[in-house]
Legacy VTK file of the C-alpha trace (Angstrom):
# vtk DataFile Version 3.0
C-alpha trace
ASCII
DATASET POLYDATA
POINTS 87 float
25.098 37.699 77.424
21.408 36.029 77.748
19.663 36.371 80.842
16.806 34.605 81.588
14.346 36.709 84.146
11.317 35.034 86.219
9.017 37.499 87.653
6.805 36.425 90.292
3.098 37.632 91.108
2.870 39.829 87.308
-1.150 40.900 87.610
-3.243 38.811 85.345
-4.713 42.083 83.365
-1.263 42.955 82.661
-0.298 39.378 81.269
-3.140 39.244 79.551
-2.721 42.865 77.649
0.659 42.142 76.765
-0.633 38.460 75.459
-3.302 40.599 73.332
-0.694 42.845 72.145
1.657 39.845 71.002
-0.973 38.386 69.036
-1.534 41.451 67.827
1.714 41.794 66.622
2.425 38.036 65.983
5.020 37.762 68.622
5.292 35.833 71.714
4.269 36.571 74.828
7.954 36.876 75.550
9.233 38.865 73.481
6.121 41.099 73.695
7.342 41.593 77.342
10.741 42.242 76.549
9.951 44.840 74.005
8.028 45.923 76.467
10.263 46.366 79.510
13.096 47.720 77.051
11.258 50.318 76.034
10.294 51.159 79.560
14.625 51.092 80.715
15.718 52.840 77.535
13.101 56.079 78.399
13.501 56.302 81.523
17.297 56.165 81.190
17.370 59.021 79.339
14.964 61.063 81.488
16.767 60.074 84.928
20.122 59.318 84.988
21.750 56.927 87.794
21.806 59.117 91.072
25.906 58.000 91.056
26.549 59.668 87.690
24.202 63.272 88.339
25.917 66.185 90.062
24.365 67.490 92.886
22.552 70.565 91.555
20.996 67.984 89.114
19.806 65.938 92.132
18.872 69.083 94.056
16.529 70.171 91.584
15.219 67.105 90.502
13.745 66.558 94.407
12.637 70.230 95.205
11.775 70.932 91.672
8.187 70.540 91.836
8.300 72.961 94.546
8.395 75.761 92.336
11.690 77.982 91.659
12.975 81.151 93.702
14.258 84.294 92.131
16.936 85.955 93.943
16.331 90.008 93.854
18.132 92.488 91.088
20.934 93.377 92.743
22.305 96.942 91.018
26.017 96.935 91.159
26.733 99.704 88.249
27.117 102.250 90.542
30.649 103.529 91.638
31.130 103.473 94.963
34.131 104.504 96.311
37.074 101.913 97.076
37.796 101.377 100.478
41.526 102.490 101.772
44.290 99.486 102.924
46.592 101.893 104.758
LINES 1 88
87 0 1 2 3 4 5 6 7 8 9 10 11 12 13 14 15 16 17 18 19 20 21 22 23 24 25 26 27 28 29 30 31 32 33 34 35 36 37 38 39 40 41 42 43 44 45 46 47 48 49 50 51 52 53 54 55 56 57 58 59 60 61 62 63 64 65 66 67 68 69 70 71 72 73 74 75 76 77 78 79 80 81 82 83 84 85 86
């Protein structure tokens, strides 16, 4: 399926860097762009997936992440304590 995209407003510098890098590469313009905005999708796809398809955890950490991680204590549970009585 071919889509045809119109983006409105694209900042001059960054038309004319991707026009530099197309005649860099003898491409168009065009495809130049759409080289470039695949490559930007198919990395950040695999970084971040879609919030519908993450478990919660994932989402969990990836907000509060940045905030550093918590270590709960060492809990020692080797010991034998005595079982309590159901009579």
């Amino acid at each position: 399926m071919t889509v045809t995209l119109t983006i409105p407003d694209v900042d001059e510098v960054v038309v004319e860097r991707l026009r530099i890098r197309a005649e860099a590469y003898g491409t168009t313009l065009e495809d130049e762009a759409r080289a470039a905005l695949c490559a930007d999708v198919t990395s950040r796809a695999a970084k971040t997936p879609p919030m519908g398809n993450s478990h919660l955890i994932d989402r969990i950490c990836r907000r509060f992440g940045a905030l550093g991680g918590w270590e709960m204590p060492h809990v020692d549970r080797s010991s034998n304590r005595p079982l309590p009585a159901f009579d």
